[in-house]
N, C-alpha and C positions, 0 to 999 in steps of 0.2 A: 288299375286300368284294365287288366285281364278281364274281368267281371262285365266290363260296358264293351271290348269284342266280343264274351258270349251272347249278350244277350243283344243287340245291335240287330242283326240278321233278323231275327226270330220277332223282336219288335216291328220293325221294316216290314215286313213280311204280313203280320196280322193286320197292322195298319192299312196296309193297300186292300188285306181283303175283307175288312170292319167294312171299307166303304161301299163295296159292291153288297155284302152281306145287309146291310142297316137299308139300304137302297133297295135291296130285294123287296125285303118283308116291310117296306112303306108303301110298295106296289102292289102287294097285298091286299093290304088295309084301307085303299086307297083307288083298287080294280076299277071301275066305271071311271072313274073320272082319269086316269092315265088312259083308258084304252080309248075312252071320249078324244083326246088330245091326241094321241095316235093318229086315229083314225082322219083326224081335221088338219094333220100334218102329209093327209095324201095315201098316208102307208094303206097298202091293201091288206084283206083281215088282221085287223089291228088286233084283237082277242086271244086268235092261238098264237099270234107273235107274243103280245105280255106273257102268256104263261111260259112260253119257250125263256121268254127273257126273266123272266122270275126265277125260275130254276137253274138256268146258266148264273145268274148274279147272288144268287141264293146259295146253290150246291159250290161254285169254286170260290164264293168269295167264304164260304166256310172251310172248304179242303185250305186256303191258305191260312187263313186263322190259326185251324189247328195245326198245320204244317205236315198235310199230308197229302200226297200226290202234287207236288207244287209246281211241278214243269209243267206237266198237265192242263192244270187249274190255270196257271198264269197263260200257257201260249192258248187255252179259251178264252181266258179272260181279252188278252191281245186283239184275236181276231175277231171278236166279238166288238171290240173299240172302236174297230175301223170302218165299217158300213154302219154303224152310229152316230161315230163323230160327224161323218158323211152328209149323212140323212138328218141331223135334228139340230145340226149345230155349223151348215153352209153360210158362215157369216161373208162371204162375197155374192150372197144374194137377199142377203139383210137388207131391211129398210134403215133407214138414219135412227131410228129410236129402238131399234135392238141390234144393231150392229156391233155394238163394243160388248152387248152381254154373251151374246153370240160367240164372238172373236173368245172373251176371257172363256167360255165352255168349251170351244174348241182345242185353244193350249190347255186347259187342263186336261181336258182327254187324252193330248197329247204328250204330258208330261204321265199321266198313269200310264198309258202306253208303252214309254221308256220304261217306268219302273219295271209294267210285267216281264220286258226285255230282261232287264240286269235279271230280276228273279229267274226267266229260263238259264240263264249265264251261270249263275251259283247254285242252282238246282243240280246245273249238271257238274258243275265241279265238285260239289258238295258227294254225288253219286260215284265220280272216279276213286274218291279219296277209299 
């Protein structure tokens, strides 16, 4: 049992930021047609916001990965969650046919949200020890 609390953390940890990282570099790959969608969700300069958002879900969602700067990386990742979740995923202004996909993106944002919480939480406890 020792062996599954080392590695527990450090699992956790990459997991949350595989997602943001794997999501980066799809946005890449994929430039014109996210910043097309951006831009038709209202957002003003949708372009150098993608690249901003590229590199912020790119660069921390790699610092957690490899579990380096992870307070950091997560309380970016956090606030970065919450004028997103915001802006792309207001299911109380949903129409009836995307309302629930809406609502389900929104708790999930909300639940990675929690996560990057707990990680600032054990980041720094991790740093007293």
């Amino acid at each position: 049992m020792n062996i599954l609390n080392k590695i527990r953390y450090p699992v956790a940890r990459a997991s949350l930021g595989a997602i943001f990282f794997i999501l980066g570099l799809s946005k890449i790959f994929s430039f014109a047609g996210v910043a097309g969608w951006m831009a038709s969700s209202g957002l003003p300069f949708a372009k150098p916001l993608l690249v901003l958002t590229i590199a912020i879900e790119v660069g921390a969602g790699l610092l957690l990965i490899i579990g380096r700067h992870t307070r950091l990386a997560a309380v970016v990742l956090a606030l970065f969650l919450v004028p997103v979740t915001l802006v792309f995923h207001a299911f109380w202004g949903a129409d009836a046919a995307s309302f629930q996909d809406q609502l389900t993106q929104f708790l999930k944002n909300l639940a990675i949200f929690g996560g990057m919480l707990l990680l600032v939480d054990r980041s720094r406890d991790t740093a007293k020890a």
